[in-house]
N, C-alpha and C positions, 0 to 999 in steps of 0.2 A: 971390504971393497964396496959392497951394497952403500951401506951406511956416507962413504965415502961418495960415492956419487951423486946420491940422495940429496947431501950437505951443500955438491957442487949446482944442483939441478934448485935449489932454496936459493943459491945467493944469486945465481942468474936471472931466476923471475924477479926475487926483491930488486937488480938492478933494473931490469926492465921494467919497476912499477916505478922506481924512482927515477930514473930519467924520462919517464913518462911523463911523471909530476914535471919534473924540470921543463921539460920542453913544453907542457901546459901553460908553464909559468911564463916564459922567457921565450916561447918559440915563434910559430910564425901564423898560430889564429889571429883571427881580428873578427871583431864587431863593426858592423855599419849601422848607422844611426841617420836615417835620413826624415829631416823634418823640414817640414814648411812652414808661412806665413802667409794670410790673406792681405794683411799692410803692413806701414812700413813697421820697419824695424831698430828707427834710430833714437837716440835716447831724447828726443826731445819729444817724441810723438809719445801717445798714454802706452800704445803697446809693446813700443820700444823701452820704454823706460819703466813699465814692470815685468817683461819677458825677457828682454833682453840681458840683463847682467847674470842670468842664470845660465843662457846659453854661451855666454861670453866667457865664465867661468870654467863652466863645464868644457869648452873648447880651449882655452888655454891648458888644459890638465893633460888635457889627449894631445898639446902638443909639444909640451914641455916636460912632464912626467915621467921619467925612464920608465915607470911601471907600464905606465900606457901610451906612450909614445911609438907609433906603428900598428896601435894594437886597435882602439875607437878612431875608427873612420868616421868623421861627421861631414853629411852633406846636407845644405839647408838652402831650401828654395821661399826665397822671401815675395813679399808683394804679388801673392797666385800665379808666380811660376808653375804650381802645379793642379792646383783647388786653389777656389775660392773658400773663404774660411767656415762658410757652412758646408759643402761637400768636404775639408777636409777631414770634418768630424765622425764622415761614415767610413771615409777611407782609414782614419785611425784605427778605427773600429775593428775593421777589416784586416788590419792589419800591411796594409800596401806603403803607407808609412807609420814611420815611428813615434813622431814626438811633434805635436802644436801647440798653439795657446787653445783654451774655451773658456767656456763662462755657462751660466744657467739655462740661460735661452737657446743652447745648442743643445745639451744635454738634455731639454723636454721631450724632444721624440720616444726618448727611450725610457721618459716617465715623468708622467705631468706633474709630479708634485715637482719638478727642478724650477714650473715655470712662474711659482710666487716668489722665487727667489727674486724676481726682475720684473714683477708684477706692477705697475706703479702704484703707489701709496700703503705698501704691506711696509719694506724692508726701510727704516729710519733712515741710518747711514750706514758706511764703511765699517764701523764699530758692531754697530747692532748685526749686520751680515757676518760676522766673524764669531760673535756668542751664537747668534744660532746655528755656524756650523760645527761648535763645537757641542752640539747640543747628542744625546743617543737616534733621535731620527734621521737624523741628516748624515749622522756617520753612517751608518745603514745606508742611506740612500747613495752615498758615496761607495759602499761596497756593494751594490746592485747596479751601478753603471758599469764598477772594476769590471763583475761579472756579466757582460755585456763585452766589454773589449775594448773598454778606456781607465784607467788607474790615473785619478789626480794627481801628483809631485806634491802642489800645494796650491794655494790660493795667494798668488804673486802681489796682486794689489788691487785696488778701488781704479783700473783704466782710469776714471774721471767722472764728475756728478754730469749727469745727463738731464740736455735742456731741447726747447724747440729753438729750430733757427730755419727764418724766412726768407724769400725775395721781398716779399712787400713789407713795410712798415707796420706791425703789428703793437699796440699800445695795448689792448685788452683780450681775452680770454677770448670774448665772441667775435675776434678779428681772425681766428682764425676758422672759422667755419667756413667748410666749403674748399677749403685748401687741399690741395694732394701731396702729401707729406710722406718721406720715406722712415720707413723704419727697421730698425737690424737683425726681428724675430722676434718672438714668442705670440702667444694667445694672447696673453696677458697685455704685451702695447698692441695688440689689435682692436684689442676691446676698448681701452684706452683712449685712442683716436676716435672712435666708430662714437663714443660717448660726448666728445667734444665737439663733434658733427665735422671729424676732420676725414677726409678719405685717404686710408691708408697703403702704401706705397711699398713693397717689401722688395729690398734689394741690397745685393751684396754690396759691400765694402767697396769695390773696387771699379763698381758702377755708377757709382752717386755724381761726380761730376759730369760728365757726360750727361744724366738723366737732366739734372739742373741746367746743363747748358739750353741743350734741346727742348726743355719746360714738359720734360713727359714727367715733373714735381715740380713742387714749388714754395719747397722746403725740406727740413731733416730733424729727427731726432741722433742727439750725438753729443760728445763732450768736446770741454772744450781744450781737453791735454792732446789727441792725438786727430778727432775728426776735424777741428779746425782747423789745423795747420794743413792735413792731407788733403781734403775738401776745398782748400782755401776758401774758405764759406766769407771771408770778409771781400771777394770778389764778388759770390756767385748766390749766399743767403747769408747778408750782414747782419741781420735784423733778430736779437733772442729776446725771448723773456724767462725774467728771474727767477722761475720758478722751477725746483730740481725733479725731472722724469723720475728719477731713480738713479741709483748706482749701476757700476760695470764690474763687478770682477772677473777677475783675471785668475784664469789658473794654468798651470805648468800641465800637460798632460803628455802620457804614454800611454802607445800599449799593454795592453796589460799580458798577452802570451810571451810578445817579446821580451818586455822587463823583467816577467819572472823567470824567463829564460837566462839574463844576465849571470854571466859567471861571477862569484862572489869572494871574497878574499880566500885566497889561499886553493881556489880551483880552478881559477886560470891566470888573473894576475896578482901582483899585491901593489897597490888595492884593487880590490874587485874593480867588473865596473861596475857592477851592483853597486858597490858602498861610494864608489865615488859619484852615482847619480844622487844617493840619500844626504852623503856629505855637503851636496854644490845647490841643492834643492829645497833643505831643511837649516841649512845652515847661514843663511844669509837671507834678511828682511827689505824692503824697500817701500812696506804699504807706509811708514811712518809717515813720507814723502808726500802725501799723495794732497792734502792741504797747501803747501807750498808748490809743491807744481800746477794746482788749480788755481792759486791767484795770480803768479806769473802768465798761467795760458790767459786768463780776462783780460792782465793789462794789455798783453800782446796783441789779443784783436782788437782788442778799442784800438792803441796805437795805430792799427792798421785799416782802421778804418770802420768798425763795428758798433753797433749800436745796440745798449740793453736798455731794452723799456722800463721805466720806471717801478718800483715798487708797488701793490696796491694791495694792503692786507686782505679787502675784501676776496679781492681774485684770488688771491692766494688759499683763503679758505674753501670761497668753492672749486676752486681746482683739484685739493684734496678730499674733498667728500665726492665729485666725479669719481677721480681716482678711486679711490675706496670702492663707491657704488660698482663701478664699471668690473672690481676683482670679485665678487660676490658668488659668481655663477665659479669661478676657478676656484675659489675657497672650497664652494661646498662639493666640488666632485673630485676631492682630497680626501686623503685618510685625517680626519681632523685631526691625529696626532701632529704632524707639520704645522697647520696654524696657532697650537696649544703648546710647540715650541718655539714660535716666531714669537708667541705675546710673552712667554714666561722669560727671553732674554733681551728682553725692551728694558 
């Protein structure tokens, strides 16, 4: 009879461990996912069109997907409905929301070597930015942000090569001396500016027209996939020269307590959402792109009225030996191992 009971008292917790599982699997948890944006969000802007097809994907899954259909809630406040895109970055941190874009220049608070990433005149191009983060420093440095309380997804795309754009008709380099020019962060375009005798303007995304109108600048550093269309700089600073600040990228970010928190296949849904975040994030490129949408943005604003100063190789060179000069003091208070892997994947 013991025995007997014993037998009955086994198969009632194994059914209560399995319909546990089941109702883990199929029941009525859910994930909320709430992410923002400091601009826009559509694919014709630089950060709509390498941010967005990931959150697009990842939203069609949550609501198409029987596995996760009811189950990831996503709420996404675009355009600083919530933060502007530099505080969103402490709030991710913090964990208050879940999931933004970033880039280098946000991620230096929490360790200056992120800020040669965007430094002008360190990082070639698009290309050369992608060997050096596959380099063993910079993965490190990517798991020292994690451990901080942001985990990259990935690096989405080159936003767009980054130029100066004026009010006033600027033909040469010492045209712009004396200008008060905005720029979107780091040490590194402080220094930058501060060397070209430009005076430098630090403001959010979602302030630059406004400043422009009012003439509290009178100019912008910006590309020309997503700041010139938002900006509409062919009203308000038509005026560039050819010469590239630097690159933008783009990268996918989460929290990192909450992502590892994510339930993973077969512990709450199938698929996880853990794997359906690795699946929608790792699985799909867009930086290819990033060449063809920068010559469609040029013709776009000339069409509309924009103007790019002629070429002058001399300018050209000394703009990059500025540059360069002006990163020198940020090089050397680096663990030289960063710039000893920026030159080894040139």
């Amino acid at each position: 009879m013991r025995k007997i009971v014993i037998a009955i008292l086994v198969m009632l917790l194994m059914a209560c461990c399995l319909s546990g599982n089941l109702f883990a699997q199929t029941g009525k948890e859910k994930v909320e996912l709430i992410s923002t944006s400091g601009g826009p969000g559509y694919p014709e802007y630089g950060e709509g069109f390498f941010a967005q097809p990931y959150s697009s994907l990842l939203q069609g899954r949550a609501l198409e997907d029987p596995a996760l259909k009811g189950k990831l809630i996503i709420k996404h406040y675009p355009n600083a409905q919530l933060y502007n895109q530099n505080d969103a970055q402490m709030a991710l941190a913090q964990g208050a929301i879940h999931k933004t874009y970033g880039g280098p220049h946000f991620y230096e608070q929490w360790n200056p070597a992120w800020a040669l990433l965007e430094t002008p005149g360190i990082i070639e191009s698009w290309e050369h930015f992608l060997r050096v983060m596959d380099t063993e420093p910079f993965k490190e440095l990517e798991k020292d942000l994690a451990s901080k309380g942001i985990t990259i997804l990935n690096w989405a795309g080159n936003c767009g090569d980054v130029y100066i754009f004026t009010k006033k008709r600027c033909e040469t380099l010492d045209d712009l001396k004396g200008l008060k020019i905005r720029y979107f962060g780091g040490e590194g375009q402080a220094r930058a500016l501060k060397a070209l005798g430009i005076t430098g303007v630090f403001l959010p995304y979602s302030e630059v027209v406004t400043a422009l109108q009012t003439n509290q600048i009178e100019g912008v550093i910006t590309d020309l996939t997503g700041g010139v269309p938002f900006m509409q700089l062919n009203r308000y600073a038509p005026n560039m020269l050819p010469y590239v600040w630097g690159v933008q990228p783009i990268s996918n970010a989460v929290n990192t307590k909450w992502y590892n928190a994510l339930p993973a296949t077969g512990k709450l849904f199938r698929p996880g959402i853990r794997e359906a975040f690795d699946r929608v994030y790792q699985g799909i490129r867009t930086d290819h792109y990033s060449a063809i949408l920068e010559r469609r943005s040029l013709d776009s604003f000339k069409k509309a009225g924009g103007y790019v100063a002629p070429y002058k190789e001399e300018d050209h060179k000394k703009f990059k030996k500025i540059m360069f000069d002006a990163a020198k003091p940020i090089i050397d208070s680096v663990d030289p191992k960063y710039i000893k892997a920026i030159q080894a994947a040139k």
